[in-house]
N, C-alpha and C positions, 0 to 999 in steps of 0.2 A: 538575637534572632537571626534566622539560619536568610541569606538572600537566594533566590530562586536561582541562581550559579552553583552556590555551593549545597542545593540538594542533588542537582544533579553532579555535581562532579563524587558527591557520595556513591553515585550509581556508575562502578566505573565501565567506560564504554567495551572495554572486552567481556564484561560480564555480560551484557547484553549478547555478544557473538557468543559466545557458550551456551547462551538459551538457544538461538535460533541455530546454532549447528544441533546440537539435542534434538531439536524436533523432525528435522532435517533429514540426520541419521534416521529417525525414528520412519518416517515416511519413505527412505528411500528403499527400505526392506522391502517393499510391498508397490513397487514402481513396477508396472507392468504386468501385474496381477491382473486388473480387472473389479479392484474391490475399491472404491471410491470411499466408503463408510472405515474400513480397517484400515486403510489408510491418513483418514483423516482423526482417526480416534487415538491412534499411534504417534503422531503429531502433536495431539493436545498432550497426552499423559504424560508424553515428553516434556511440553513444555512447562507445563504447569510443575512439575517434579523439579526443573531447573531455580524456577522463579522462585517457588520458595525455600530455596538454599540461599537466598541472596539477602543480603541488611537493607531490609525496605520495607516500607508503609505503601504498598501495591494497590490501586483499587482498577479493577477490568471495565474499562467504560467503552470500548470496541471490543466484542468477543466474541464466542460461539453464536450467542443469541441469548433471550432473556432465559432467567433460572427453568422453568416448567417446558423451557427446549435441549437445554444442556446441562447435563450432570456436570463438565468442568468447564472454567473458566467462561463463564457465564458473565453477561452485564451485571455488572455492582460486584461480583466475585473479589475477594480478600485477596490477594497472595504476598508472599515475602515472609522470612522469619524473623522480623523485626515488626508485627503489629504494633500499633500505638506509642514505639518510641525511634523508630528510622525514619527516613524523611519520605514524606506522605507524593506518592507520584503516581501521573493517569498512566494508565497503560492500554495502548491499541496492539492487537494483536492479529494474526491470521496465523494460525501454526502450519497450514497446507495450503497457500494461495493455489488452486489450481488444482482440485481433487481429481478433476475428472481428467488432466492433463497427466498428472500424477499415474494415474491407472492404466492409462494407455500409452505410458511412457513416451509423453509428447514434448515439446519444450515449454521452459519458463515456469514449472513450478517452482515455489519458491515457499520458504518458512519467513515470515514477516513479522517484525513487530518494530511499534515506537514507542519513546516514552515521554515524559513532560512534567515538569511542575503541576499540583495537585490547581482543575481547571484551564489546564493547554490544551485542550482537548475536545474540539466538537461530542458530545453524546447524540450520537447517529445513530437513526431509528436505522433497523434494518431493513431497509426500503431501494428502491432504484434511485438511481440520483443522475442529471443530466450533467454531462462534464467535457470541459476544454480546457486544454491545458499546454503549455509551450515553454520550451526549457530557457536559461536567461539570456542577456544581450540583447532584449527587445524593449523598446520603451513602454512605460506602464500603461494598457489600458487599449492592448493591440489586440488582444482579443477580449472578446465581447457575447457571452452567452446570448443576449438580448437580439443578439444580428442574426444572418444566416451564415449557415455554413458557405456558401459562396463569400460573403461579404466577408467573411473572418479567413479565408483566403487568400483573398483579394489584399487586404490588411498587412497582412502577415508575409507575402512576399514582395509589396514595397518598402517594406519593414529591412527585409532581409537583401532587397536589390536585385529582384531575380523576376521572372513571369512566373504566375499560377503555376502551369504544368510542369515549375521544376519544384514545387513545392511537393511532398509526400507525407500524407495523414493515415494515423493508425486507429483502425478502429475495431471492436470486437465485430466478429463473422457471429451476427445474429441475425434471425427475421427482420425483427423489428428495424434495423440498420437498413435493412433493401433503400429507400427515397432517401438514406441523408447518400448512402455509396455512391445512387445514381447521380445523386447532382455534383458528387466530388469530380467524378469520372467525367460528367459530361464539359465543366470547363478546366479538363486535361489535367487535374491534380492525380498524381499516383498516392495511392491508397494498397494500405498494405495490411491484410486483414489478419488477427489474434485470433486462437480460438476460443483463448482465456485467459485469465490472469494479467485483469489491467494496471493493476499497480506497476507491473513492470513496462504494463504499455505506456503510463504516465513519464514513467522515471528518465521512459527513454526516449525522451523529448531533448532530457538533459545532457545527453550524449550524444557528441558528435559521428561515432562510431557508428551506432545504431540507421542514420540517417535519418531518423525519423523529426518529420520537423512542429507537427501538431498532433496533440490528442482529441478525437473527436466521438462522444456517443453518452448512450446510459450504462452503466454497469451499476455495483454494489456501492451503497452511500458511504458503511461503513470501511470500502476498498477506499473511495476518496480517501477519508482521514490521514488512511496511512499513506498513502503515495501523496499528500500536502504536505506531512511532517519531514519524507523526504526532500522534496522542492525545497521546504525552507533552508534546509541545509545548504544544498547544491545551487539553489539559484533559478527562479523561474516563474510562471503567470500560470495562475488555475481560477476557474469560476463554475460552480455548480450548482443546482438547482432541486432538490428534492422531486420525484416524483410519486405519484401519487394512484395507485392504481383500482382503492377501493375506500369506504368509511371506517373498516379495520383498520387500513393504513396510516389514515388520516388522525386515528382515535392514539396509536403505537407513537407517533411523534410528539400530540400536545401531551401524553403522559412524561415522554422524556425531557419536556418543557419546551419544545417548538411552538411557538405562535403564530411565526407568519407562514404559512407553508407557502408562498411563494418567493420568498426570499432568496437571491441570488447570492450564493456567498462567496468570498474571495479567499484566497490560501491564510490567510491569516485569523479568520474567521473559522476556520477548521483549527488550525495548526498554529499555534501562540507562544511568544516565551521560548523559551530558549528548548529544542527538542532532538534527543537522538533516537536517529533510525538505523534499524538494523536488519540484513537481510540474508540466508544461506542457500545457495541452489539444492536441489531436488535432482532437479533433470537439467539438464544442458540448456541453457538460454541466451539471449542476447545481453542480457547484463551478469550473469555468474553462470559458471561451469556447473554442474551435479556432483551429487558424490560418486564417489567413484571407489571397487575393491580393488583392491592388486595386492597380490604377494602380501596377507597377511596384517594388512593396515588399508585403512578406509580413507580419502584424501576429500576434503571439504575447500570449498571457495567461497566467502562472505564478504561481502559492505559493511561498511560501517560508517555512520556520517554523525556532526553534530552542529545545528547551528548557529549558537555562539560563537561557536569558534572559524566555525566554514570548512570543518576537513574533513577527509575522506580518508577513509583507511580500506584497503584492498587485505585481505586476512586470509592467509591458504593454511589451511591448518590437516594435520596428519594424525590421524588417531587410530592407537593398536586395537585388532582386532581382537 
């Protein structure tokens, strides 16, 4: 019997970069169009065309959305050309983190996916989901959904040895954000607002570079998953909270077997077992470059993390036009 090491080391980690450069390429044709949907449709076909070139027992438990929303790569969705005898593994995906980033040729979109041992994988209703999150080096339990965004603050830069207002929180530029922004601002935390595409907002908690020192807001539940399965890799604290915004919503969760909807879950509760994430820019961001044409050949910049092992691979890859 195969141990959950050696189904993933079946899945090898550049294979993974080959998918999300695929989709990558595929999205960046249509960067600055204006078309959000052919964008993002161009991304899937890509990826899903990648995935099943590869020896595996694939199943899509973070996807487009359920079957009767998306023709590919849909929740429960097959892929791999190894059904029923390669090694059976979840897969989270986002082939266009950032459609709308994407179209207006903004920064930080991103082709995404992770993978895992068959059940590493929260099955995330696609729902809003309340999320904090802080890269490593901090002792367990320094942030705290349950608190307020002051008091997780407050927390977090005795933690770090600093006052509040050297501390800097990233959060998605949405309406609904206006009362957590104002209370950041008012005891002097700088806040540094995304217009999109929190996975990269999460990731980049874990980078010193970045500056950023906490993730703070709601975005996409099924965004969680994947920017948890990165954390695991690299090192960090996440707690998020399902939100709920209707009885449809409510009804979309206990079908995918949620019971408690108010459950607060911690990164491992998403993201379990040993898991590689993998990521190619789009558009220029604070965590990878975009693609980019010149003279005849197309230049890609990808992540690649896994963690078992705890590494990171930096991947610039050159493909002829």
């Amino acid at each position: 019997m195969q141990t959950a090491s050696h189904i993933l080391d079946r899945v090898l980690v550049l294979e993974m970069v080959r998918v999300t450069e695929a989709a990558a390429i595929a999205a960046s044709t249509l960067t600055g169009r204006g078309d959000e949907k052919a964008a993002d449709a161009a991304a899937v076909e890509a990826m899903r065309e990648a995935l099943n070139k590869l020896y595996l027992d694939g199943t899509v438990v973070i996807g487009e959305g359920e079957r009767d929303e998306a023709p590919m790569l849909f929740i429960g969705e097959k892929v791999g050309a190894a059904q029923g005898s390669g090694p059976k593994i979840d897969i989270a995906l986002d082939p266009l983190e950032g459609t709308t980033i994407c179209a207006k040729a903004g920064p930080n979109a991103l082709a995404v996916l992770a993978v895992a041992e068959e059940g590493g994988l929260l099955n995330a209703p696609d729902v809003y989901m309340d999320k904090i999150a802080v890269g490593p080096g901090y002792p367990e339990g320094v942030i705290d959904l349950a608190k307020s965004p002051t008091q997780n603050v407050h927390a977090l830069a005795a933690a770090k040895g600093v006052q509040p207002n050297e501390i800097i929180a990233c959060v998605l530029d949405r309406p609904r954000h206006e009362a957590l922004i104002a209370e950041l601002r008012a005891i002097g935390c700088g806040v540094m607002l995304i217009g999109d595409g929190d996975v990269a907002g999460v990731i980049a908690t874990s980078d010193p570079d970045t500056t950023v020192d906490i993730y703070m807001g709601s975005g996409g539940a099924p965004e969680g998953v994947l920017a948890c399965a990165a954390l695991r890799c690299v090192g960090g604290q996440f707690q998020g909270r399902l939100v709920f915004r209707n009885d449809d919503e409510r009804a979309r969760a206990r079908k995918w077997g949620i019971e408690d909807l108010d459950k607060i879950y911690a990164l491992e509760d998403l993201a379990k077992g040993d898991c590689i994430f993998a990521a190619t820019g789009v558009t220029d961001g604070s965590l990878l470059a975009g693609v980019k044409r010149v003279r005849g050949k197309m230049t890609t910049e990808s992540v690649v993390m896994r963690a078992s092992s705890g590494t990171v691979r930096w991947v610039k890859g050159e493909h002829r036009l």
